[in-house]
N, C-alpha and C positions, 0 to 999 in steps of 0.2 A: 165560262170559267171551268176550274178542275173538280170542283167541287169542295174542294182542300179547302178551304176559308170557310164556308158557308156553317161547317161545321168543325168538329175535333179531329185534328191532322192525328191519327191513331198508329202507333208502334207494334211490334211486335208485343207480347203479357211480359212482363218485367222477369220473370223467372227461366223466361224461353231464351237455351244458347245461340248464341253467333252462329251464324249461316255455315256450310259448308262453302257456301256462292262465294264468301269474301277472300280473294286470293290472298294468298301467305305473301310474305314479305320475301323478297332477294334473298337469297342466301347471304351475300355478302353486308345486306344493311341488318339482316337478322343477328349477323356476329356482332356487327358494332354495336345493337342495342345491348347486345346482352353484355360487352365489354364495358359498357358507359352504367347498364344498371349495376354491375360488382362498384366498377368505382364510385359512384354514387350513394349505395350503400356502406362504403369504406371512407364517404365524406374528401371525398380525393375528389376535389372542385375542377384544380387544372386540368386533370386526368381527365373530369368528364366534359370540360369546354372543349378540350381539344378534340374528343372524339365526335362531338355535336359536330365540331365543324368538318371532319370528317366525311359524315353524314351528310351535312349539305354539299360534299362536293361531288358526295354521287346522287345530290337531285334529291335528299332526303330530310322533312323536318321531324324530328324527335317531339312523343307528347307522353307527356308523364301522367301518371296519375297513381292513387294509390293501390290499385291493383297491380302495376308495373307500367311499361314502357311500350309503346310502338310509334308508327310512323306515318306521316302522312308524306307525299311527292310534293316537292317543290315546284313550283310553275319554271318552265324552264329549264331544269335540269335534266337530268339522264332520263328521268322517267316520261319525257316529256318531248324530248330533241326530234325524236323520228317522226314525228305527227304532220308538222307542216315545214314551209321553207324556210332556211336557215336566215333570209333576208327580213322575211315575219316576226322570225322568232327572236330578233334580237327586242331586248329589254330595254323600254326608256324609264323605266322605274325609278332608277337609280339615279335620275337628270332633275333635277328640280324643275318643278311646275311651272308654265309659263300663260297658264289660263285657272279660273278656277274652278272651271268643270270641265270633265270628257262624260258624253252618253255613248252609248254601246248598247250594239243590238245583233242579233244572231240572222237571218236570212236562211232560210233550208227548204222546207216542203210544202211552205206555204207564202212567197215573196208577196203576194199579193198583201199579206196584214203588211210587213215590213214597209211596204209602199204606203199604206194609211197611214204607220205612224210618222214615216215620213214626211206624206201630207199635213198631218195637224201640226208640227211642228213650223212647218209651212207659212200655214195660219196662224198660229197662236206663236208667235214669237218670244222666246224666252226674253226675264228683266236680264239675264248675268250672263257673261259671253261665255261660249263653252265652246266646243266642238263635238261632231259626230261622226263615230266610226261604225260602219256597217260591215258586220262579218259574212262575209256573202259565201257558207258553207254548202260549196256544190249544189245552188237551190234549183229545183226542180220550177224547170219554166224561165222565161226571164226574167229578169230583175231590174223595173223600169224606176230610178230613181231621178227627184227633181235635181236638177243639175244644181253646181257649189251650194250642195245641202250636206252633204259626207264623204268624209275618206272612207273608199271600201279595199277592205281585204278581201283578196281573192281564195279559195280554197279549192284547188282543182280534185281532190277526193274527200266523200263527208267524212269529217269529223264527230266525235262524239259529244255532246253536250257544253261538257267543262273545257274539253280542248276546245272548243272553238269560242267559248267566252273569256276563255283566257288570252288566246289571240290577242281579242279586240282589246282586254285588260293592259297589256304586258306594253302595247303602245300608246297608252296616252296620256295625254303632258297637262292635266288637270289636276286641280290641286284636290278634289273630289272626283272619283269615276262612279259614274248609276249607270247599273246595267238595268236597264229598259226591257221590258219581254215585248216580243213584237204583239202581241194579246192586247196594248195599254194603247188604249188613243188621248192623250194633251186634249183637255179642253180650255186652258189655259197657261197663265205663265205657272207653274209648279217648282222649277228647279228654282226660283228664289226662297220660296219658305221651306223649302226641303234644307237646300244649304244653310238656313240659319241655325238648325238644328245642331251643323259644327261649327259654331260659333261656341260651344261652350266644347274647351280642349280633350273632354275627359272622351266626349263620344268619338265612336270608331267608325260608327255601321248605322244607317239612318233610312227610313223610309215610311210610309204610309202606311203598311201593314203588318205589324207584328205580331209574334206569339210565345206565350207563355204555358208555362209545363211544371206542375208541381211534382212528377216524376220521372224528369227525361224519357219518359214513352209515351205519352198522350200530351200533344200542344193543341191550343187550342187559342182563338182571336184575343187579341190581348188591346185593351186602351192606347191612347198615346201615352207617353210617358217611357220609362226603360222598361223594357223588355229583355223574354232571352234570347230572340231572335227576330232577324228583318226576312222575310219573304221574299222571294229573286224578281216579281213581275216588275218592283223597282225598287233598289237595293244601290244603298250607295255607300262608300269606302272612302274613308280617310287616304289620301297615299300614304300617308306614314304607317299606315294599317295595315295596307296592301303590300307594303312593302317588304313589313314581317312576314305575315303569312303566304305572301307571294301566289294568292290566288286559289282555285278552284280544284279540289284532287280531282288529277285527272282520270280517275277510275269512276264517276261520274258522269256517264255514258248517257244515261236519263237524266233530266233536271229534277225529278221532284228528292226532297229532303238534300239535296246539295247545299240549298240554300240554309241550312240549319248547321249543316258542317262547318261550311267558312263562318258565318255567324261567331256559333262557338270557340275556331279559332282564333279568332280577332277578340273575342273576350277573354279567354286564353293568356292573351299578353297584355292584358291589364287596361283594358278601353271597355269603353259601355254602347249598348246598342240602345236606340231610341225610335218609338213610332213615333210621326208628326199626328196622326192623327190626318181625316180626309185630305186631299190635294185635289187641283182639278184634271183629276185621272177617272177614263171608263176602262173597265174592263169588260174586253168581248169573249168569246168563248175559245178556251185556250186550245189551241190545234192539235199541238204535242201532245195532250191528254187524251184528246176527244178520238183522233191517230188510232188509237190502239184498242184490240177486245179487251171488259173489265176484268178477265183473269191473267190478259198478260201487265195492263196498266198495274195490276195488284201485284203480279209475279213481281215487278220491275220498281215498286216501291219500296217493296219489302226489303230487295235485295239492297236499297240503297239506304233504308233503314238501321241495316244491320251493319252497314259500311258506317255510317254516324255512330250506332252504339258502341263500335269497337272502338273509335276513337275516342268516347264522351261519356260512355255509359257510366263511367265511376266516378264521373268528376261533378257530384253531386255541389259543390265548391259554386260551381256556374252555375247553377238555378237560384232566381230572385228569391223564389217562395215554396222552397221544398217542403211535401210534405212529412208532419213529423212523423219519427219512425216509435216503435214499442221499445220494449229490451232484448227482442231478441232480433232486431232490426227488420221487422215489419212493417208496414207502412201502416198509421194510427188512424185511427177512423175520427173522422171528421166531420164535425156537428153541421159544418158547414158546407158541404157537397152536398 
C-alpha cells in the first residue's frame, strides 16, 4: 500500500499559498475566464454560457467558486490531443452504453501486478457482464495477458498518469466505468455490490474506499456511506458523470490526490460520492508509491495537492462536515477531535 489510507491523507497547513509548481493557465483560456468572470458578475447568463462553451472548445472546463474562476482541461480536448493516437483518442462517451460496466487498468513499470489482476478476474468471475480495457502504457517488460480477457490499448511512448487512464476512460461502453489500480487483486465477485450503490440516481462516484475532510486539507478513512471523496485503487463513475467532467486533468502526471480532484468534480455538478463499504478487494503494495525516494514521493504529492487546492480549496460548499469556523473565519475548536 501507499500508506495514504492507513492514515490521514495530509495537505498542505490551510494558510500556506499555491505552489509556484502549478502551471498558469493559456493565455488564451486566461482571457476567457476573465471575460466570463466580468459577465457573470454583470449577471449576463447568455454572455457567460457562451463563453463556457468557448472554453470547452479549446479543451477547457470552467470552475467557479467564491474566490473566482479557473479551469480544469477536458479530456480530450486541446489540452490533451497530442498525447496519444488520434484513433485512441476518439471518444465513445458520447454513445450510450451497451454494457453495464467497463473496468480499466493502467499497465507501465510493473505488468506483472496488471497480469495478477488479470488473473483473479480469471478466477473470480464477475455476477454483471462488463468488459476490460488494459492501458498498456509503454510497460517495461512484456505484458503476458490471458487471452479474450481485455481490450488493450497500446501506447507506444509513456504516458503520464491521468493521460493514460483517461485513455482507457474515454473508450468504454459501460454504463458504470471502475478504474481498477493494478495494486487490487478480486477475491471475489465485487462489481455486483459495488454497482448497486448506482442504483440510487443521485450517486456519481462509488467505491470501497472513501475519504472525508472537515477542512479540505487533511482527509482521512471515512465509513461507508457518502463521502467527500472515492480513492482511485477502485473508483467508479456514472457515465452520465464522466461525461460532465470528461475525466482526469491531465496535468496529473502522479496518481496520488488525482483521485480527489475528479471526486470533487463530479460533486461539483450536483451528484454524491458514496463508499460501499469492504468488497472482496486485497490490496497489495502499490508500485507507483513504493517507485520512488520519500522526498520525491512527498515532492510529487504536494505538487498534486496544490493542483486540487487551486481548483477546490474555496469550495467549502463540497465538504459533508466542514469544520465550523470563529468570526473572523478561523477554524473553531472542537470538543470533538
Amino acid at each position: 500500500m501507499d500508506g495514504r489510507s492507513a492514515a490521514a491523507r495530509r495537505g498542505p497547513p490551510a494558510r500556506e499559498p499555491v505552489s509556484d509548481e502549478v502551471a498558469p493557465l493559456p493565455d488564451a483560456v486566461q482571457a476567457l475566464l476573465d471575460q466570463r468572470a466580468a459577465a457573470r458578475e454583470a449577471r449576463d447568463w447568455a454572455t457567460a454560457d457562451t463563453l463556457r462553451e468557448q472554453l470547452h472548445a479549446l479543451g477547457w472546463e470552467p470552475i467557479d467558486s467564491p474566490a473566482g474562476s479557473t479551469a480544469r482541461p477536458l479530456l480530450g480536448g486541446a489540452a490533451t490531443a497530442s498525447y496519444a493516437d488520434d484513433a485512441d483518442l476518439a471518444s465513445l462517451l458520447d454513445e450510450p452504453a451497451s454494457l453495464p460496466a467497463s473496468l480499466v487498468t493502467v499497465a507501465d513499470d510493473h505488468p506483472a501486478d496488471a497480469e495478477r489482476l488479470l488473473g483473479a478476474l480469471q478466477r473470480h468471475p464477475q455476477a454483471v457482464d462488463h468488459e476490460m480495457l488494459v492501458v498498456a502504457n509503454a510497460p517495461a517488460g512484456d505484458l503476458a495477458l490471458p487471452p479474450n480477457v481485455a481490450t488493450t490499448l497500446h501506447v507506444a511512448e509513456r504516458l503520464g498518469w491521468a493521460d493514460a487512464v483517461n485513455l482507457g476512460l474515454r473508450r468504454t461502453r459501460g454504463a458504470v466505468a471502475v478504474l481498477l489500480d493494478t495494486s487490487v487483486e478480486p477475491q471475489g465477485d465485487f462489481l455486483g455490490p459495488l454497482l448497486a450503490a448506482f442504483d440510487n440516481p443521485a450517486v456519481g462516484v462509488a467505491g470501497p474506499w472513501g475519504v472525508t475532510s472537515r477542512d479540505g486539507r487533511e482527509f482521512s478513512e471515512a465509513p461507508a456511506g457518502e463521502v467527500d471523496a472515492i480513492e482511485g485503487y477502485c473508483l467508479a463513475v456514472r457515465r452520465e458523470a464522466l461525461r460532465q467532467v470528461r475525466g482526469f486533468d491531465h496535468r496529473f502526471r502522479f496518481y496520488r490526490n488525482a483521485d480527489l480532484d475528479l471526486s470533487f468534480a463530479i460533486r461539483a455538478n450536483g451528484w454524491t460520492a458514496v463508499a460501499t463499504g469492504p468488497l472482496p478487494l486485497v490490496r497489495h503494495e502499490h508500485r507507483g508509491w513504493m517507485a520512488h525516494q520519500p522526498a520525491e514521493r512527498d515532492r510529487l504529492s504536494k505538487r498534486n495537492f496544490y493542483r486540487f487546492l487551486k481548483h477546490w480549496g474555496d469550495r467549502r460548499d463540497l465538504l459533508l462536515r466542514p469544520a465550523q469556523r470563529d468570526e473572523r473565519g478561523r477554524p473553531a475548536r472542537d470538543a470533538g477531535r
